[in-house]
GUTI-622976 format. One record per residue: residue in three letters; x, z, y of N, C-alpha, C in turn. Coordinates in steps of 0.2 Angstrom, whole numbers, padded with zeros to 4 digits, m for minus. Layout:
! residues N
@residu->ALA&n.xx->X&n.zz->Z&n.yy->Y&ca.xx->X&ca.zz->Z&ca.yy->Y&c.xx->X&c.zz->Z&c.yy->Y
...
This chain:
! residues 67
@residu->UNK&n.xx->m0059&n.zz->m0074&n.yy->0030&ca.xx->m0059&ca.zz->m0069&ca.yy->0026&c.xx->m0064&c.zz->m0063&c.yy->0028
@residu->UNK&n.xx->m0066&n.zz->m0060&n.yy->0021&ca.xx->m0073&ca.zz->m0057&ca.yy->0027&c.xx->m0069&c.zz->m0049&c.yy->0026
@residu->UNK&n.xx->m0069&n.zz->m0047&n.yy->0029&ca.xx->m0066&ca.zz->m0039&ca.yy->0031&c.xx->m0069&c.zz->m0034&c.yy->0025
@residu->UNK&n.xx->m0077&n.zz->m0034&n.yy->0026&ca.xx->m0082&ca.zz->m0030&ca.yy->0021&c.xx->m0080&c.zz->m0032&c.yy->0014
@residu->UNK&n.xx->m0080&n.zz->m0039&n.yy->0012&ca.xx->m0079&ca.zz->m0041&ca.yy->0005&c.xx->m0074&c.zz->m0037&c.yy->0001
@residu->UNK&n.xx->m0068&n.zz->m0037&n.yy->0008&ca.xx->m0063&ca.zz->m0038&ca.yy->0005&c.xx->m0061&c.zz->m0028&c.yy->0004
@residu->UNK&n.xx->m0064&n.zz->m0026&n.yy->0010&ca.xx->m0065&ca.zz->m0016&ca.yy->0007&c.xx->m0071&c.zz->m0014&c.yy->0000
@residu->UNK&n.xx->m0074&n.zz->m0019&n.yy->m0002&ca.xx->m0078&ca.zz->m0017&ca.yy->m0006&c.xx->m0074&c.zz->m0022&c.yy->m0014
@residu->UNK&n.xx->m0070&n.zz->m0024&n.yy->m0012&ca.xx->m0068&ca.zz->m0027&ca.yy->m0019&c.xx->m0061&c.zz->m0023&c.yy->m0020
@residu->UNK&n.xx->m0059&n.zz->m0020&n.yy->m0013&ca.xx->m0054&ca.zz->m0013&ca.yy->m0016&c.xx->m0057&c.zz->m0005&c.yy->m0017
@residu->UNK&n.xx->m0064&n.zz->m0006&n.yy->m0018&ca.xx->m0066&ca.zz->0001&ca.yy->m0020&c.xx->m0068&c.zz->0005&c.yy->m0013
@residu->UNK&n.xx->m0069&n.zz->0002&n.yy->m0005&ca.xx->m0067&ca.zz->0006&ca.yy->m0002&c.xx->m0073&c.zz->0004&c.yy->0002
@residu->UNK&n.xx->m0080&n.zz->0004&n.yy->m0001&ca.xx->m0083&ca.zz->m0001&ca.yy->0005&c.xx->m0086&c.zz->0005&c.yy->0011
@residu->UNK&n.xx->m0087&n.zz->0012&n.yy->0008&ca.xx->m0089&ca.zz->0017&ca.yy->0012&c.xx->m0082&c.zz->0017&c.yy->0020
@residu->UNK&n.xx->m0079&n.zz->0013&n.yy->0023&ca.xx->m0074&ca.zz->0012&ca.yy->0027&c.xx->m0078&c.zz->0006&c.yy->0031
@residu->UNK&n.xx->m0082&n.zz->m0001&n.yy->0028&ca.xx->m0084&ca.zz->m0004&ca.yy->0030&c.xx->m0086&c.zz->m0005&c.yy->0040
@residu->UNK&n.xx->m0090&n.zz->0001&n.yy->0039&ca.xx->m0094&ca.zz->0003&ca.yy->0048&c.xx->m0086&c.zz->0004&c.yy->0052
@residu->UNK&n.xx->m0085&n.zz->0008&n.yy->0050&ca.xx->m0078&ca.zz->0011&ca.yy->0054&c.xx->m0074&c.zz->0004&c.yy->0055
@residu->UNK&n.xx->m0073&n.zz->m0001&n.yy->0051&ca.xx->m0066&ca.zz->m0004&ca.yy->0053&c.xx->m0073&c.zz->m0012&c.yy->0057
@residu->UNK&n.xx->m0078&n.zz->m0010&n.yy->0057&ca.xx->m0082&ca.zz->m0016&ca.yy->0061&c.xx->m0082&c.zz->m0012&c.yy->0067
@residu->UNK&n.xx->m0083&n.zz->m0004&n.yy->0067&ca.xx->m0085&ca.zz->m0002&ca.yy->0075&c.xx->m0078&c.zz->m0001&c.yy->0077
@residu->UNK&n.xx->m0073&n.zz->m0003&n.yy->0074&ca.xx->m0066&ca.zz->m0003&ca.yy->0079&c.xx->m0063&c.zz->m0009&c.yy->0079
@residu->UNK&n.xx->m0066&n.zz->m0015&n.yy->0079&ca.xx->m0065&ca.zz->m0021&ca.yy->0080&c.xx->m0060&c.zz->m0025&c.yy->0075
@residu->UNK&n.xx->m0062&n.zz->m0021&n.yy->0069&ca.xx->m0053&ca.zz->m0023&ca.yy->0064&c.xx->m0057&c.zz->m0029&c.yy->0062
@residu->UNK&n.xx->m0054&n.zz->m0036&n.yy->0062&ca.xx->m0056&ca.zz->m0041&ca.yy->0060&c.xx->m0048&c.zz->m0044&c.yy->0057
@residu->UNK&n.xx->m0048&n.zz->m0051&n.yy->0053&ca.xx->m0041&ca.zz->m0052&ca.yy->0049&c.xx->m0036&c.zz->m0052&c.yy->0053
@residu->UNK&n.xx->m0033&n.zz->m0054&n.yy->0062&ca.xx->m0028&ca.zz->m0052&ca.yy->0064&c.xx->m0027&c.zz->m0044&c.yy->0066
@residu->UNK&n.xx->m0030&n.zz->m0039&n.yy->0066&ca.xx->m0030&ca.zz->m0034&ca.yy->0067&c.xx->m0026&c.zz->m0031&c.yy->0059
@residu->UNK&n.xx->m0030&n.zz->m0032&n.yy->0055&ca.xx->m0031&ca.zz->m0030&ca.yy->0049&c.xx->m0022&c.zz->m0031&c.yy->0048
@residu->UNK&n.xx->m0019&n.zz->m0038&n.yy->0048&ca.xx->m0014&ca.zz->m0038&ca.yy->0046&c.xx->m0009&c.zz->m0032&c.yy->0048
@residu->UNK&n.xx->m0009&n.zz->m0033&n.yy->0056&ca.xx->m0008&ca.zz->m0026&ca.yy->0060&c.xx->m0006&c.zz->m0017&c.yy->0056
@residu->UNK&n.xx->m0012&n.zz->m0017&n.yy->0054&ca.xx->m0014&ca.zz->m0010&ca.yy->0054&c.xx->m0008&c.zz->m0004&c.yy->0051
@residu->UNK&n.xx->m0008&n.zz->0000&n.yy->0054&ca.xx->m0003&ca.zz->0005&ca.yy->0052&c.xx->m0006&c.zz->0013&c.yy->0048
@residu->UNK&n.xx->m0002&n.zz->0015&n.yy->0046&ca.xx->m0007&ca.zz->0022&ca.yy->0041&c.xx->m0008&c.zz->0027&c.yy->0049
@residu->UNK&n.xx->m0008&n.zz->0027&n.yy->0054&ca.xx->m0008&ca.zz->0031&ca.yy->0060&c.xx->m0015&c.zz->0026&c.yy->0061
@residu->UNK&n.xx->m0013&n.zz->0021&n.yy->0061&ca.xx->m0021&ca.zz->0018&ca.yy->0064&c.xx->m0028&c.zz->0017&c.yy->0058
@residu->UNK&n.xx->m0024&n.zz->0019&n.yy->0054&ca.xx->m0030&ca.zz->0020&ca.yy->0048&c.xx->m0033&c.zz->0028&c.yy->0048
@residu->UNK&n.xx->m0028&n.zz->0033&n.yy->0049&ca.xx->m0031&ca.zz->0038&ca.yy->0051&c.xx->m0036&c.zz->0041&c.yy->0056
@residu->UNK&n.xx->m0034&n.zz->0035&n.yy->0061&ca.xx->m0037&ca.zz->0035&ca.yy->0068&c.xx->m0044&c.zz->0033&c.yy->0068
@residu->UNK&n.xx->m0045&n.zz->0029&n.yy->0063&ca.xx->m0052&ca.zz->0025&ca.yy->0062&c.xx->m0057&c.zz->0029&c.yy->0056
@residu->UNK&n.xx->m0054&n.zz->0032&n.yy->0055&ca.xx->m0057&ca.zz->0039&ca.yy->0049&c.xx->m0056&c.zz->0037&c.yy->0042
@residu->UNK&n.xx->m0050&n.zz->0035&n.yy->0039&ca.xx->m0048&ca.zz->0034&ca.yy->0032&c.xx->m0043&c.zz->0041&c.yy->0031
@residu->UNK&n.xx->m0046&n.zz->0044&n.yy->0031&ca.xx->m0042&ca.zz->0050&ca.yy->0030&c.xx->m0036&c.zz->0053&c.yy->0025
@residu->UNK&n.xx->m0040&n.zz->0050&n.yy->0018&ca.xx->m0037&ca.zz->0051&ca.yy->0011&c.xx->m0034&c.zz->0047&c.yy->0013
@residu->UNK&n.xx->m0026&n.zz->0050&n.yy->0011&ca.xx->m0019&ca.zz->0047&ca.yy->0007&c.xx->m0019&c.zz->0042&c.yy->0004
@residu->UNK&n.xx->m0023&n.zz->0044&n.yy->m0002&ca.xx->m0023&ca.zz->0037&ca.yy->m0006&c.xx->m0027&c.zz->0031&c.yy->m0002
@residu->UNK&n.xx->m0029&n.zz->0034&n.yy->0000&ca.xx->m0036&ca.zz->0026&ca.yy->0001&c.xx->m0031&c.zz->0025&c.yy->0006
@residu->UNK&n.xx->m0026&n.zz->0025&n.yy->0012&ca.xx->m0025&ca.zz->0023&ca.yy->0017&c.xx->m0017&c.zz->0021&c.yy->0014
@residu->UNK&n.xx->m0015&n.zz->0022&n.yy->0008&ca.xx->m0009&ca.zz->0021&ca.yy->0003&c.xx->m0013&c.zz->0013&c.yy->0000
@residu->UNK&n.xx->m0020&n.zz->0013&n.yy->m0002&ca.xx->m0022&ca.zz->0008&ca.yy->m0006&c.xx->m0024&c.zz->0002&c.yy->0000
@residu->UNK&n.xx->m0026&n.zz->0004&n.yy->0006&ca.xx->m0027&ca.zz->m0002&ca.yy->0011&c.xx->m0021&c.zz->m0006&c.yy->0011
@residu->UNK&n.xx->m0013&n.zz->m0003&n.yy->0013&ca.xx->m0007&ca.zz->m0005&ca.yy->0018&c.xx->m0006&c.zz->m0006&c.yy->0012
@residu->UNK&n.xx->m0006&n.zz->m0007&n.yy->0005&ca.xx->m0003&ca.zz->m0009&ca.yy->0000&c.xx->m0008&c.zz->m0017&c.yy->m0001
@residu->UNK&n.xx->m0014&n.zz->m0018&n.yy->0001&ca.xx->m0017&ca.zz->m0023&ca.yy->0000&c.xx->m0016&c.zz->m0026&c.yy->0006
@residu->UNK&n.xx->m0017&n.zz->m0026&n.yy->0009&ca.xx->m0012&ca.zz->m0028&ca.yy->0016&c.xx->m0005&c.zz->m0031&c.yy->0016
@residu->UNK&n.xx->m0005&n.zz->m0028&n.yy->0013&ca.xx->0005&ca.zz->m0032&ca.yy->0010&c.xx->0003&c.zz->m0038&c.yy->0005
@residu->UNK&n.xx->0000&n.zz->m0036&n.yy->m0001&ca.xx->0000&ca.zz->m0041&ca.yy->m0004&c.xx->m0005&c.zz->m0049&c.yy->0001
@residu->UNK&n.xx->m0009&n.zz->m0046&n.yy->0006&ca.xx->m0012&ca.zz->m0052&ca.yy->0010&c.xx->m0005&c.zz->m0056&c.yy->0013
@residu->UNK&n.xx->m0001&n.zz->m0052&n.yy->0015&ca.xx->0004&ca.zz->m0057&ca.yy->0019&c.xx->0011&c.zz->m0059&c.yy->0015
@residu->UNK&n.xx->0009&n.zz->m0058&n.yy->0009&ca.xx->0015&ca.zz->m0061&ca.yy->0003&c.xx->0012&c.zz->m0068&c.yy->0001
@residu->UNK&n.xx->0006&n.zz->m0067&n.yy->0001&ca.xx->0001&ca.zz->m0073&ca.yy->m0002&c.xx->0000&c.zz->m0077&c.yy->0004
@residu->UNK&n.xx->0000&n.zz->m0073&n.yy->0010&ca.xx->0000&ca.zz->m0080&ca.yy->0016&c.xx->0007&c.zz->m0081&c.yy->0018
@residu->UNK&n.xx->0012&n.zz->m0080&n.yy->0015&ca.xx->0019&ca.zz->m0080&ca.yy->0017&c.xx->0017&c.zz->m0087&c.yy->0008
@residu->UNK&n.xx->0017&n.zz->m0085&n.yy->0003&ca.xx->0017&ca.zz->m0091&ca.yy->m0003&c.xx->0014&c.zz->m0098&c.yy->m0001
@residu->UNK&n.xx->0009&n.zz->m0097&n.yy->0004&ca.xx->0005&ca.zz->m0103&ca.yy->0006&c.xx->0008&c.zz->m0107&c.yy->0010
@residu->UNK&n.xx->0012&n.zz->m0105&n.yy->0013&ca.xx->0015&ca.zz->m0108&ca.yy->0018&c.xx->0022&c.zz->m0111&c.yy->0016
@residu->UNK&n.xx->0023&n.zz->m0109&n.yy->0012&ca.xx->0031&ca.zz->m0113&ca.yy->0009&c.xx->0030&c.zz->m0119&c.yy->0003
């Protein structure tokens, strides 16, 4: 999965830089906490309310592929 596609298909591609110069790739990604989305500069509530929510829906879909 491509990390960028996947911020610019949530609205959020202005984050792109920030989560390539902190190494967030899709094992990371899964990871991530609103502490560590602050930490990487997604400052706004909502934006870091709308990552951890598609982030969830990533591991519901990788939890449905698997069964």
């Amino acid at each position: 999965m491509d990390i960028g596609q996947w911020l610019r298909d949530l609205g959020l591609q202005s984050y792109e830089q920030a989560f390539c110069d902190n190494g967030v790739d899709l094992e990371v990604l899964r990871r991530l906490t609103a502490d560590d989305l602050k930490e990487i500069g997604v400052s706004a509530v909502g934006h870091r309310r709308k990552i951890l929510h598609a982030i969830g829906e990533l591991a519901a879909a990788s939890r449905k592929r698997q069964t």
